[in-house]
PLY file of the C-alpha trace (Angstrom):
ply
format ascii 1.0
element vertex 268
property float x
property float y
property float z
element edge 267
property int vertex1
property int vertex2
end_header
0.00 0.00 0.00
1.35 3.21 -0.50
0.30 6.31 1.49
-0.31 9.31 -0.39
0.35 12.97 1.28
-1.85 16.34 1.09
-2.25 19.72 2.41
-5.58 20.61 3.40
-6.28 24.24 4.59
-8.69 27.21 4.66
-9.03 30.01 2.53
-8.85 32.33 5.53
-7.39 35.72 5.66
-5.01 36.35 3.28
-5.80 32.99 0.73
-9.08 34.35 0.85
-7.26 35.48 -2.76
-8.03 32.41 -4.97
-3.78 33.87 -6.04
-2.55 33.09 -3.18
-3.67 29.92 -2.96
-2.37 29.06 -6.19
0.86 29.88 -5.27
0.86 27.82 -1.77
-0.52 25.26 -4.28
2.14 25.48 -6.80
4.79 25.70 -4.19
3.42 22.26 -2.30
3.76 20.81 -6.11
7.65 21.76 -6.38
8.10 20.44 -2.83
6.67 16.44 -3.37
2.73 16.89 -1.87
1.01 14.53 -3.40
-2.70 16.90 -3.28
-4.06 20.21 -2.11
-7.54 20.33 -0.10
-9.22 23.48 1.10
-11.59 23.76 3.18
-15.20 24.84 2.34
-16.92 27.47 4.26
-19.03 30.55 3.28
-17.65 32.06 7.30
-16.19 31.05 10.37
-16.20 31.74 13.80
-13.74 34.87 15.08
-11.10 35.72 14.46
-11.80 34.65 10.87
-13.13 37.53 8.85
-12.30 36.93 5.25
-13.31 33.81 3.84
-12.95 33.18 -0.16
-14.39 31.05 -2.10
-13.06 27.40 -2.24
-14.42 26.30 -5.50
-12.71 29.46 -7.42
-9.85 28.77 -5.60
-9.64 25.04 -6.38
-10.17 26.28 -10.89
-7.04 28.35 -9.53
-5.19 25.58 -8.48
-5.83 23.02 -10.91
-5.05 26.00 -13.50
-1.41 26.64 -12.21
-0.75 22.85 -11.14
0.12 19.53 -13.01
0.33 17.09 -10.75
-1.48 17.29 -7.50
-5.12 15.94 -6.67
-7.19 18.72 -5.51
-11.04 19.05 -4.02
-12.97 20.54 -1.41
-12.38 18.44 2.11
-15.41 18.91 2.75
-17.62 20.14 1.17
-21.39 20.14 3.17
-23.55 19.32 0.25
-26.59 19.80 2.01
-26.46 23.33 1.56
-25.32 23.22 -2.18
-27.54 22.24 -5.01
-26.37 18.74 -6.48
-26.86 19.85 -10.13
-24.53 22.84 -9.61
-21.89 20.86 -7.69
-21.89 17.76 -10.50
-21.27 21.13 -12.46
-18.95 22.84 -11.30
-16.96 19.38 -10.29
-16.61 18.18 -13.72
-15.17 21.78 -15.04
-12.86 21.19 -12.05
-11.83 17.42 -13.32
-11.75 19.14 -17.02
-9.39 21.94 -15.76
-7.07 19.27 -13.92
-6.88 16.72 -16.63
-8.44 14.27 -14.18
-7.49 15.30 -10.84
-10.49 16.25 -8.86
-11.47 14.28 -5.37
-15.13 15.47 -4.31
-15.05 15.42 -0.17
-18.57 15.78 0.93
-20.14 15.90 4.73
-23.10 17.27 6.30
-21.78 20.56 7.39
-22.11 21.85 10.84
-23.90 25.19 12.12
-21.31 25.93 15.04
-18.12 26.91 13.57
-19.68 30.42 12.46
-23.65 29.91 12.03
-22.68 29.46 8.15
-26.61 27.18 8.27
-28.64 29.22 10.83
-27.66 32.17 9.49
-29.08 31.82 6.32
-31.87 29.59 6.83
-30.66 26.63 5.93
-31.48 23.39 7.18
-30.71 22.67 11.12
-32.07 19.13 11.43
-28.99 16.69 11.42
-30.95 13.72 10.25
-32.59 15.87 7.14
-29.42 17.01 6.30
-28.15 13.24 5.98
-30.86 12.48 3.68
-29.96 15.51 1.67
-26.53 13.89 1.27
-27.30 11.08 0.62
-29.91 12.10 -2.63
-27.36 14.66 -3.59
-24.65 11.73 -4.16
-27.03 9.79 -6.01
-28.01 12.33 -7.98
-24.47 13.66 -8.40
-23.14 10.19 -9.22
-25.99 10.01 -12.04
-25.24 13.65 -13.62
-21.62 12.67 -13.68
-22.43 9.91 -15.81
-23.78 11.25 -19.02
-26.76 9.14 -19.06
-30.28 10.67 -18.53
-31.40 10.67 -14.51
-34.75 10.33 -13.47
-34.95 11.44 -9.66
-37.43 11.88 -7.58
-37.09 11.92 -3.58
-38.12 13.68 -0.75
-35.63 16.39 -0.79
-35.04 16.90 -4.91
-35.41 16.26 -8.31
-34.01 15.62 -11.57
-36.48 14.93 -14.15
-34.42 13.32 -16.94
-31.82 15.39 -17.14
-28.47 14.84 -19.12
-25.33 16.34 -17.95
-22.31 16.97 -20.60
-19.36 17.25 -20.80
-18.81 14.36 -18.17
-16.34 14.38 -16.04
-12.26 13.08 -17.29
-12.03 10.38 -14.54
-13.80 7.02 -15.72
-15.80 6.15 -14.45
-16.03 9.09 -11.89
-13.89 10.93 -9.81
-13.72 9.79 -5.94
-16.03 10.84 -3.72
-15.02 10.68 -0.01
-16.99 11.08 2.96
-16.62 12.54 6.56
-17.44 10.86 9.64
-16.32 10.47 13.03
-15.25 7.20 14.84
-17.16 5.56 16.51
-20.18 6.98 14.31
-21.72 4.00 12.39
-24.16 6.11 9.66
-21.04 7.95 8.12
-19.28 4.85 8.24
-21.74 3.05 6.16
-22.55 5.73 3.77
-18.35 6.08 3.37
-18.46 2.42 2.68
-21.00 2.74 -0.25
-18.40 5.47 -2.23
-14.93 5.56 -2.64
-12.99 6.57 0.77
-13.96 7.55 4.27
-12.45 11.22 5.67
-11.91 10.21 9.55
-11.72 13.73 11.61
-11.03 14.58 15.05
-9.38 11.10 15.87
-7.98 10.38 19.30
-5.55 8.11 17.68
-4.79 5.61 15.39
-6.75 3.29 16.99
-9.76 4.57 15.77
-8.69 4.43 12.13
-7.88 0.87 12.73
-11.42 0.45 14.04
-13.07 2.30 11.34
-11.18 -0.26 9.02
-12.34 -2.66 10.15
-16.23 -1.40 10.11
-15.73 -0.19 6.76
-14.64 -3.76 5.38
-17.43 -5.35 7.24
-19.43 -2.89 5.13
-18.00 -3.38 1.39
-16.09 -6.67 2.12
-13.15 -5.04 1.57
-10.74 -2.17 1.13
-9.82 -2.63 -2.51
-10.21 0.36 -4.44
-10.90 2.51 -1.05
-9.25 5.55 0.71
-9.15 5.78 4.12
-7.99 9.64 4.92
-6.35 10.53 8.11
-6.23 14.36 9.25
-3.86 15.09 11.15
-1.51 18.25 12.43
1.80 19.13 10.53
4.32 17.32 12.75
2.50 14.50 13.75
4.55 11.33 12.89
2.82 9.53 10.17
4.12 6.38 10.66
1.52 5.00 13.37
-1.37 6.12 10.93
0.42 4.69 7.86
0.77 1.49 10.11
-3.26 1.56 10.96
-3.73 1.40 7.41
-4.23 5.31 5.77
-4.02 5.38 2.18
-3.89 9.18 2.93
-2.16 11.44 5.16
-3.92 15.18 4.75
-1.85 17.85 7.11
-4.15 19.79 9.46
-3.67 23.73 9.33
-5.24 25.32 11.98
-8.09 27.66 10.49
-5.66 30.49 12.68
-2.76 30.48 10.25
-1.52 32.92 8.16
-0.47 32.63 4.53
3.36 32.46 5.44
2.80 30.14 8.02
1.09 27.50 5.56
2.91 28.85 3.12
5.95 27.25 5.46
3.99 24.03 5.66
3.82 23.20 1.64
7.54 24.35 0.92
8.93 21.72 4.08
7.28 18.99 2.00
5.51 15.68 3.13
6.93 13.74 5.56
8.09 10.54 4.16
0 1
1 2
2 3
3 4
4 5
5 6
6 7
7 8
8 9
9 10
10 11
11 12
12 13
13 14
14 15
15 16
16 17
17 18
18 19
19 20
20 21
21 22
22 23
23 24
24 25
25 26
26 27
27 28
28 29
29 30
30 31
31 32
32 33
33 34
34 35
35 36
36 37
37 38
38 39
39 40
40 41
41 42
42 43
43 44
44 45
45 46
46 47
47 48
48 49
49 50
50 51
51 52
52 53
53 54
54 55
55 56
56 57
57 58
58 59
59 60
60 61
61 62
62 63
63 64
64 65
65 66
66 67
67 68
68 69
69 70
70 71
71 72
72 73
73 74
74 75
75 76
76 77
77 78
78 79
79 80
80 81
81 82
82 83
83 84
84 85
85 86
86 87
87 88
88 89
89 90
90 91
91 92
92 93
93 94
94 95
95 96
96 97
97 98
98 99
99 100
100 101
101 102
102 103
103 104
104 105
105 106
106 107
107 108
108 109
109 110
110 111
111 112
112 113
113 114
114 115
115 116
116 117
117 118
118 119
119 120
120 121
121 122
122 123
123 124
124 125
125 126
126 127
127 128
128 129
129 130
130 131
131 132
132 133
133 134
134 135
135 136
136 137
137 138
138 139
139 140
140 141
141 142
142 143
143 144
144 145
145 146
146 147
147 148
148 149
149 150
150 151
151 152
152 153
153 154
154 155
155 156
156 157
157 158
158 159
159 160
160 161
161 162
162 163
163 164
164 165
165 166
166 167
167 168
168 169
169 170
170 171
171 172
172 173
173 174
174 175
175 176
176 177
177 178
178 179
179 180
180 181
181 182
182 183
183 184
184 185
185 186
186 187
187 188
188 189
189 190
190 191
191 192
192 193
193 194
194 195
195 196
196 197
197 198
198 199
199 200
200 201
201 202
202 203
203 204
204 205
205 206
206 207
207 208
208 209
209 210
210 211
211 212
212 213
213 214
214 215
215 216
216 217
217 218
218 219
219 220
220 221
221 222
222 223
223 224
224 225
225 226
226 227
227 228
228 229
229 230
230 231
231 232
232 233
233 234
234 235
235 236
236 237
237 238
238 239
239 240
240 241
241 242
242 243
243 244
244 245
245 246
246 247
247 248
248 249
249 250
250 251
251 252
252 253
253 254
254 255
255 256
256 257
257 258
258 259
259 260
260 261
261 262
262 263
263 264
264 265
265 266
266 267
């Protein structure tokens, strides 16, 4: 197995400029990262004032990279509309040349009201089955072929969506959960890689292993994505079985200090 390695930070502050994150971007390239992840948020709690937008500054990235994967990580798809995501995700995996990783969750109201302040929806178990028709949907958009869906939270009355995306026969989608959480863990299992976030250690990767090949009967053609701060010795996580090791920034940091973090490399 070999373990992959990725930044994954905000576009706080000063990468609120879809430039700047290009060059961090461009600069993790030239230094061995494997991928580039930014977070996706429309605000945050203080200090953050400036947020920018993650999906201009992922057509920024994949613009003035070659080689690195790239996606949001994660993006809450219950407040986005799943025909403008499939979208706006294959003119993404279009720009790349096939690099694009969709990271999807349910979002969260408490790191700066980003759902109650808008009106959006507050009901955790809604907001799961919003996912989980927005995938479908997604996954059937992405495929070229007419989709006929009708559910309780949208619709897509045969619709065809070209250009598909480059990746056959899709790109990855990967979805966050936390250990010991079964319902992410079994919606993870039905895609293509599981996001664990705030572990207590690599125990509970282990564990979610485990669940997730009790799930899909096994790991082939899975990712299992650790998150973890810059500094953190990857070898215990590699050893638990991540196919991914995405460096935590704190959502405090300044351009030059993750700026720091992609020219130092991946720890290998």
């Amino acid at each position: 197995m070999t373990t992959r390695f990725a930044l994954d930070f905000p576009p706080f502050g000063e990468l609120s400029d879809p430039r700047r994150l290009a060059e961090v971007a461009v600069a993790a390239e030239e230094a061995g990262w494997d991928g580039v992840f930014l977070w996706d948020h429309i605000m945050y709690r203080d200090p953050v004032t400036d947020a920018g937008d993650p999906w201009i500054g992922l057509a920024a990235i994949a613009a003035a990279t070659e080689r690195v994967m790239l996606g949001p990580m994660v993006t809450p798809l219950p407040r986005r509309r799943p025909q403008i995501v499939a979208r706006q995700a294959a003119a993404l995996d279009q720009l790349s040349e096939g690099r694009f990783v969709l990271g999807a969750g349910l979002g969260l109201d408490r790191s700066g009201r980003e759902l109650s302040a808008f009106g959006e929806e507050p009901d955790d178990r809604i907001r799961a089955a919003m996912l989980d028709e927005s995938l479908e949907i997604i996954d059937g958009l992405w495929s070229g072929e007419p989709v006929l869906h009708t559910g309780d939270q949208y619709t897509a009355d045969n619709v065809t969506f070209r250009p598909r995306p480059v990746q056959r026969p899709r790109p990855s989608i990967w979805l966050a959960g936390r250990w010991p959480n079964r319902r992410p863990m079994r919606r993870a299992a039905r895609w293509d890689g599981l996001f664990l976030i705030d572990q207590s250690g690599p125990g509970e990767l282990a564990d979610a292993a485990e669940y997730i090949v009790r799930e899909r009967g096994s790991l082939d053609g899975f990712d299992l994505v650790t998150h973890r701060p810059f500094g953190t010795d990857p070898a215990p996580w590699i050893d638990a079985g991540a196919t991914w090791w995405v460096t935590e920034t704190p959502y405090e940091s300044s351009a030059a200090e993750v700026f720091e973090v992609a020219v130092a490399g991946p720890p290998r």
